[in-house]
LUMSEDO-846088 format. One record per residue (C-alpha): residue number from 1; x, y, z; residue in three letters. Coordinates in steps of 0.5 Angstrom, whole numbers, plus 500, padded with zeros to 3 digits. Layout:
BEGIN
> NUM|X|Y|Z|ALA $
...
% end
This chain:
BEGIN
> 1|315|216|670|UNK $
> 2|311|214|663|UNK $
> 3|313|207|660|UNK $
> 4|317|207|654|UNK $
> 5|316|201|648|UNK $
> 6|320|202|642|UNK $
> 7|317|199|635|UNK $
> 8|318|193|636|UNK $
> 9|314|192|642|UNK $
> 10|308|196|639|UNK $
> 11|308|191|633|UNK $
> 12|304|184|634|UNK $
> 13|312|180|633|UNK $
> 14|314|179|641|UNK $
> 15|308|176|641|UNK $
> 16|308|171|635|UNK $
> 17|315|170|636|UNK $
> 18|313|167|643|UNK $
> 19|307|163|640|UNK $
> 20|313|160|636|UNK $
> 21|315|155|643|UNK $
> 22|308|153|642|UNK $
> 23|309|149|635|UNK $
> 24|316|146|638|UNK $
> 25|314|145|645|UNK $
> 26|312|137|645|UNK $
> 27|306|134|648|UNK $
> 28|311|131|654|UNK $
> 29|305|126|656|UNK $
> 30|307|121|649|UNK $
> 31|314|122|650|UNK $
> 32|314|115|655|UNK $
> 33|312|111|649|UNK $
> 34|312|116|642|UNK $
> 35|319|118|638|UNK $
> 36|318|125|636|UNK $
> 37|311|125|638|UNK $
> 38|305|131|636|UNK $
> 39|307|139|638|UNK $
> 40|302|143|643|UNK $
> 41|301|146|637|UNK $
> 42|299|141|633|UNK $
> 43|294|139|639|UNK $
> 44|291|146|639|UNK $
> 45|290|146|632|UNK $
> 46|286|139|632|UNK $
> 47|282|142|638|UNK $
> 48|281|148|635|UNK $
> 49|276|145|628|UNK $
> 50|272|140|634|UNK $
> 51|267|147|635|UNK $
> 52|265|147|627|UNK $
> 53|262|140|631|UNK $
> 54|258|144|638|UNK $
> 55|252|142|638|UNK $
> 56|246|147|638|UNK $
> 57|246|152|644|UNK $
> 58|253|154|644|UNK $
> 59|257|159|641|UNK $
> 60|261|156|636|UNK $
> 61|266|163|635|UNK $
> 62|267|162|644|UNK $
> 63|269|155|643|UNK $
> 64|274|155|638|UNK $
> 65|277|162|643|UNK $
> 66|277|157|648|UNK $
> 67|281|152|645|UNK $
> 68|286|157|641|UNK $
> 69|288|160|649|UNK $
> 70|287|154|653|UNK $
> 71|294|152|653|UNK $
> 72|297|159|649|UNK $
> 73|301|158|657|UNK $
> 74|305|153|655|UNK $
> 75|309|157|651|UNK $
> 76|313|160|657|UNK $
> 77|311|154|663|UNK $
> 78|312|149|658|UNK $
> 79|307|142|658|UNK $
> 80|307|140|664|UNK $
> 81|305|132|664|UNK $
> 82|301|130|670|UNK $
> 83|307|124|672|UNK $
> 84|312|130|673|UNK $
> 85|309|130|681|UNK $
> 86|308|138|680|UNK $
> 87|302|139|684|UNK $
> 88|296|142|681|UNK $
> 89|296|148|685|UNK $
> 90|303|150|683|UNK $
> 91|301|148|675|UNK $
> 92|296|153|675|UNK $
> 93|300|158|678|UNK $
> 94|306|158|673|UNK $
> 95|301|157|667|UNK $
> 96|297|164|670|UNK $
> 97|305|166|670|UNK $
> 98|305|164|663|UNK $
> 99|299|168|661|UNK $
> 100|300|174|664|UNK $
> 101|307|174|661|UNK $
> 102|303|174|654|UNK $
> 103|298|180|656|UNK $
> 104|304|184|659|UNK $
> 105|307|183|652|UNK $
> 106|300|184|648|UNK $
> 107|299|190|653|UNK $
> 108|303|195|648|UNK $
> 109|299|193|642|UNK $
> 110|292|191|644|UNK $
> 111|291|191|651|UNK $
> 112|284|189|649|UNK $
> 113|286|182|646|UNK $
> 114|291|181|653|UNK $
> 115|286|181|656|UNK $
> 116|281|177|652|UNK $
> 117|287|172|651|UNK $
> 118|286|172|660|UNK $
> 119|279|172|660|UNK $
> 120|279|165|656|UNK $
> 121|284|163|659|UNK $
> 122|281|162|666|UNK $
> 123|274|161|663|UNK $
> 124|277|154|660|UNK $
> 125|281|153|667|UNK $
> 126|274|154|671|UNK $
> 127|269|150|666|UNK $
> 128|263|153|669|UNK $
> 129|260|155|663|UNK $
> 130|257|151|657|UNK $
> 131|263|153|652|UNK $
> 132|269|151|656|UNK $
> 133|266|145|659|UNK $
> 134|264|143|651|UNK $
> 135|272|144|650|UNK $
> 136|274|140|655|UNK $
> 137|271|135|653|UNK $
> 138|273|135|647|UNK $
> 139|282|136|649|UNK $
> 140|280|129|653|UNK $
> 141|277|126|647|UNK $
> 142|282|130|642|UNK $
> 143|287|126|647|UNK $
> 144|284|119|645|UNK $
> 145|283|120|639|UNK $
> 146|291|121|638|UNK $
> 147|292|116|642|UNK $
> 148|289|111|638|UNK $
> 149|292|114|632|UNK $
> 150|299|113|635|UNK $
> 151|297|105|637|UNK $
> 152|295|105|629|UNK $
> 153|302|109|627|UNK $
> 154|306|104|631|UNK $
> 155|303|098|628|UNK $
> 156|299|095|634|UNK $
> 157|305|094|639|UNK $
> 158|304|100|642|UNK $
> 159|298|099|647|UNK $
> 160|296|106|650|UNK $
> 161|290|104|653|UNK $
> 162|291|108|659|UNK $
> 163|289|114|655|UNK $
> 164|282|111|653|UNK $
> 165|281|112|661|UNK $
> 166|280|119|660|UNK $
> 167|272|116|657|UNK $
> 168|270|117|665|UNK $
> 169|271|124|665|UNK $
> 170|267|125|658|UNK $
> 171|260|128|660|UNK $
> 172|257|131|653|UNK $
> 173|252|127|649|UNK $
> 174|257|129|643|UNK $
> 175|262|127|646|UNK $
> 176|260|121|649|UNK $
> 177|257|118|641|UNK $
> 178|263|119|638|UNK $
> 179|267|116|643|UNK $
> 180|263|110|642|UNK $
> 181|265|110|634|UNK $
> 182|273|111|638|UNK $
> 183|272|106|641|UNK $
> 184|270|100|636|UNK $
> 185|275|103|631|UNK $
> 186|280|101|636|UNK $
> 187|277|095|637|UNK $
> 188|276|094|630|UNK $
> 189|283|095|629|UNK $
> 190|287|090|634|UNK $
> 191|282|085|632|UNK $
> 192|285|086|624|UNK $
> 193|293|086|627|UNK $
> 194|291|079|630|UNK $
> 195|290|075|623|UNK $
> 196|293|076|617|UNK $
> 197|292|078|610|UNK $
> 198|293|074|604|UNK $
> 199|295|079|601|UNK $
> 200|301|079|595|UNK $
> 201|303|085|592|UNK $
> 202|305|085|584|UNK $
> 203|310|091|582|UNK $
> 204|314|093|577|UNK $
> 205|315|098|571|UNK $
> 206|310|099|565|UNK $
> 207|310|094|560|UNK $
> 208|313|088|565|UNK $
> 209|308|084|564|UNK $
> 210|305|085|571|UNK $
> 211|297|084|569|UNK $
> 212|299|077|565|UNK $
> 213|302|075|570|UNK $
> 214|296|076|575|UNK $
> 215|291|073|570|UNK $
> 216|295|066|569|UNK $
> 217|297|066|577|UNK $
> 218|288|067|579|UNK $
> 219|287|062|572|UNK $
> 220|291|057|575|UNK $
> 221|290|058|583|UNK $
> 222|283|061|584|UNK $
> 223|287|068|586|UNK $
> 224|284|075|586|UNK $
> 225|286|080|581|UNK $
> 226|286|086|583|UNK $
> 227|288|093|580|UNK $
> 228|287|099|584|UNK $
> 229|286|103|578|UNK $
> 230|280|098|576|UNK $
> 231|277|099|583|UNK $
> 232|278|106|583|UNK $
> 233|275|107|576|UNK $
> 234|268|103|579|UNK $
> 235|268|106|585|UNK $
> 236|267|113|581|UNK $
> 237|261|110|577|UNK $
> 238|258|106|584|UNK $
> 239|252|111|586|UNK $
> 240|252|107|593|UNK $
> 241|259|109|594|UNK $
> 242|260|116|599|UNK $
> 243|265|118|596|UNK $
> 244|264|117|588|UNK $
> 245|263|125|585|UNK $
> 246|270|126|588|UNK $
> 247|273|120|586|UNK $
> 248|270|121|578|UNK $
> 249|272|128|578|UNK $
> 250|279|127|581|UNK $
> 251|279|121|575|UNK $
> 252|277|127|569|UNK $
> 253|282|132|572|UNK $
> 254|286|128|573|UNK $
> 255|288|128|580|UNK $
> 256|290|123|585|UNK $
> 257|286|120|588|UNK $
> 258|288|121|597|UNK $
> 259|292|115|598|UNK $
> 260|287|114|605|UNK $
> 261|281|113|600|UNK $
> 262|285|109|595|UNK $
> 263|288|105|602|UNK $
> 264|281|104|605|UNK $
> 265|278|101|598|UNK $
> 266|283|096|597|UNK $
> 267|283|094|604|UNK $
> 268|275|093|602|UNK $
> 269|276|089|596|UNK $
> 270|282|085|599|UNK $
> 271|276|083|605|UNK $
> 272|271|081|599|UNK $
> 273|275|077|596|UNK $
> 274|276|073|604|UNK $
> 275|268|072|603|UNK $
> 276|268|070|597|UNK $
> 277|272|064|599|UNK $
> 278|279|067|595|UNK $
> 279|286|064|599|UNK $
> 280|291|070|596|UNK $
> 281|290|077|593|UNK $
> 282|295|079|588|UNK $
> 283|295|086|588|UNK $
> 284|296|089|581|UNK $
> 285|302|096|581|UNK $
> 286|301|098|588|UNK $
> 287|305|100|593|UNK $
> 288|307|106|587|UNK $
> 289|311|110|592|UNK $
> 290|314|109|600|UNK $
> 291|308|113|602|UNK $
> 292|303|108|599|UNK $
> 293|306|102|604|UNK $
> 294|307|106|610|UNK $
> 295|300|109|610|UNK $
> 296|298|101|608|UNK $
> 297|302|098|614|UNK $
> 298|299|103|619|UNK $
> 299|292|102|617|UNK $
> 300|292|095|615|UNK $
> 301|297|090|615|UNK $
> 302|305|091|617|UNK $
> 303|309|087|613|UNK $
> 304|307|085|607|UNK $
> 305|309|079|600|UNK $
> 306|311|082|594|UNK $
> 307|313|081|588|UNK $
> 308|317|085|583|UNK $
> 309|317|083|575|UNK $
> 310|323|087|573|UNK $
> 311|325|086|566|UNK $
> 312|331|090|562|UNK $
> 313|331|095|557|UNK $
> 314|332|089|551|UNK $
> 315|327|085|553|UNK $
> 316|321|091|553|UNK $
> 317|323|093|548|UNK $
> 318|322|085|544|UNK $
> 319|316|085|548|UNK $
> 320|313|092|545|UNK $
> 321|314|090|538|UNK $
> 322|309|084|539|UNK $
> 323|303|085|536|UNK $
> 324|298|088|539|UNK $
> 325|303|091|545|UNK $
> 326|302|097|548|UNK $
> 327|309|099|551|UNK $
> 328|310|104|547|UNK $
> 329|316|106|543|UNK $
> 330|322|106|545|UNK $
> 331|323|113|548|UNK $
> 332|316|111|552|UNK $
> 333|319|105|555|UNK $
> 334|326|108|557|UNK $
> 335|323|114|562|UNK $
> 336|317|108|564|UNK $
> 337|323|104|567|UNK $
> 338|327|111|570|UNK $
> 339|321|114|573|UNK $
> 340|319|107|576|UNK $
> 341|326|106|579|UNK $
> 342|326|113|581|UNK $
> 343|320|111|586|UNK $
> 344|321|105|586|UNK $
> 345|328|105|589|UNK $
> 346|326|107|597|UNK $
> 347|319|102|596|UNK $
> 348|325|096|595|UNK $
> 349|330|097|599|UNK $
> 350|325|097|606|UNK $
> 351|321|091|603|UNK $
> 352|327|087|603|UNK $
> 353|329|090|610|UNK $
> 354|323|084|611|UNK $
> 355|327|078|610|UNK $
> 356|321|072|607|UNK $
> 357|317|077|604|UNK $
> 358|320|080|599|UNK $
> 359|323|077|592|UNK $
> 360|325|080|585|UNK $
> 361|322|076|579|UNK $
> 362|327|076|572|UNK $
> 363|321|078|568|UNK $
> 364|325|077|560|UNK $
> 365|323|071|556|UNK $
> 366|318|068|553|UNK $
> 367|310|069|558|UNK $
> 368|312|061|561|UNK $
> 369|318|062|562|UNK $
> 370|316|068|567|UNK $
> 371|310|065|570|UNK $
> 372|315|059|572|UNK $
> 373|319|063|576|UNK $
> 374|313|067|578|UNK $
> 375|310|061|580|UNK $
> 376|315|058|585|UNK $
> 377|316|065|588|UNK $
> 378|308|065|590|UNK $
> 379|309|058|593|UNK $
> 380|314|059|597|UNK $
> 381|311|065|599|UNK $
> 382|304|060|601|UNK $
> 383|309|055|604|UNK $
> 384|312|061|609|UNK $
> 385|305|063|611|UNK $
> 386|303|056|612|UNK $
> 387|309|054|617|UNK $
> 388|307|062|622|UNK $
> 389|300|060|622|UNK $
> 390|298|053|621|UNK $
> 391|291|055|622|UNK $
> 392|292|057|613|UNK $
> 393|290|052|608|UNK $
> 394|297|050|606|UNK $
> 395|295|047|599|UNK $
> 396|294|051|593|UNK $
> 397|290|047|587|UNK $
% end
């Protein structure tokens, strides 16, 4: 008796309905030490990029298959973790049980495609052939790549070492290169959770006196000022910087520079000043939104001194009638306050979740008045740090 497929059966959305479990099912591996860790999907597509990379003599096109099917099963088996007590041969049968679900779903369709699905499948679980051994080394080391990404995410108290032991089973040239770069980042990156930045963020609206205040604090201490706009604009123009032609176009189109690469520059300039003998940077108009600080925290340092000028209306107002101001008339200067307070207002109330490290300036009055308070601020925050690690040079000039 002929077998009957309605419309839908015929159409590719059984399948793709399926696939949905991928982008659902977590990576159960993470889930000892990661809330709401990556997806099988997310995995498989980070995996799927790593064949652009193949070296000479394999098929590239073979390799991205491999890596799109090699845990396709998952989306009927589930990910099964290697500390579940199921055995491999047991594993294997369910996931071949999920393939072959997949191909009898596929079948009304494109047999064919079931079939390829199938056939990659099995070629990813034998790893006899070039292109199946390239992708799994390369799903080993897409592991310890997220691995040392969480252990960034979670400000170095998470230590995942365990998963680095996965280097024992990459054999590939490539493979074995790259996880030596993997691996001095990471020890790169425990090494910078051991110290701290003497680093003090200087926020405020437009036109509050942030850039006064910075010069008259590194006229009086020896600080450095930096402004993030001003190291943005010179990398543009650095011919010795990878990355200048982009950050140039980006500054002429007017489009933000990708808040890793505005990270990485200030972390630079930071360290600069470290070697120039600088006890304290004061960073000019950064973080401008929560996003900045968490991406900050997590490559550089967590938890950070700030400082927020805030002044009233009024006062900007007297301020942008004085000669020479560029605050703007009144009108630039009411939406100049509402946009900062806008994306401000989550940055200030996860720095002030920080006791110690975080203080609110009263910005009216004259410019001494101001740097007074300013002042004592800093101080009190140098004196904080002295006392956690007496190590600090305790004295300002």
């Amino acid at each position: 008796m002929e077998v009957v497929h309605s419309d839908l059966d015929k159409s590719p959305l059984p399948f793709l309905h399926l696939i949905e479990n991928i982008k659902r099912t977590p990576r159960t591996g993470w889930m000892r030490f990661i809330e709401n860790p990556e997806s099988v999907g997310d995995h498989m597509y980070r995996l799927s990029l790593f064949p652009l990379f193949a070296p000479d003599g394999v098929d590239k096109e073979r390799c991205e298959f491999l890596a799109l099917c090699h845990d396709m099963a998952e989306a009927v088996a589930g990910d099964i973790p290697t500390f579940a007590g199921v055995t491999k041969e047991h594993k294997f049968k369910l996931e071949d049980f999920g393939i072959r679900y997949i191909q009898s779903l596929l079948n009304p369709v494109n047999p064919s495609l079931g079939l390829k699905i199938r056939t990659a499948w099995l070629e990813y679980e034998e790893g006899k052939t070039a292109e199946s051994r390239f992708i799994r080394d390369m799903d080993k080391f897409e592991c310890m790549v997220q691995a040392h990404e969480y252990e960034q995410r979670t400000f170095g108290e998470k230590d995942l070492k365990e998963f680095q032991g996965l280097s024992s089973k990459i054999s590939s040239s490539e493979g074995k290169e790259w996880l030596k770069l993997l691996q001095q980042e990471r020890q790169a990156h425990f090494s910078k959770r051991q110290r701290r930045l003497p680093v003090i963020f200087f926020i405020g609206a437009p036109g509050t006196g942030k850039k006064t205040q910075c010069s008259l604090l590194c006229q009086k201490y020896g600080f450095q000022h930096i402004s993030l706009e001003k190291v943005i604009r010179e990398k543009s123009k650095d011919q010795t910087y990878p990355h200048a032609q982009f950050v140039k176009d980006c500054l002429e189109e007017k489009v933000d520079v990708p808040r890793e690469l505005k990270i990485s520059l200030l972390e630079r300039k930071i360290n600069e000043g470290i070697r120039e003998g600088k006890q304290w940077s004061l960073v000019q108009g950064f973080p401008e939104c929560i996003q900045d600080l968490l991406e900050f925290e997590e490559k550089v340092q967590k938890t950070n001194h700030t400082l927020l000028l805030n002044c009233s209306a009024e006062g900007m107002f007297q301020r942008a009638e004085r000669p020479g101001s560029e605050a703007g008339d009144k009108l630039d200067i009411e939406n100049s306050i509402q946009v900062f307070q806008m994306c401000n207002a989550e940055v200030e109330n996860y720095l002030k979740a920080a006791k110690g490290f975080f203080k609110e300036i009263n910005g009216d009055g004259s410019a001494e008045e101001v740097h007074d308070r300013v002042t004592q601020a800093v101080e009190e925050f140098v004196k904080s740090r002295y006392l956690q690690d007496p190590g600090q040079r305790k004295a300002l000039p």
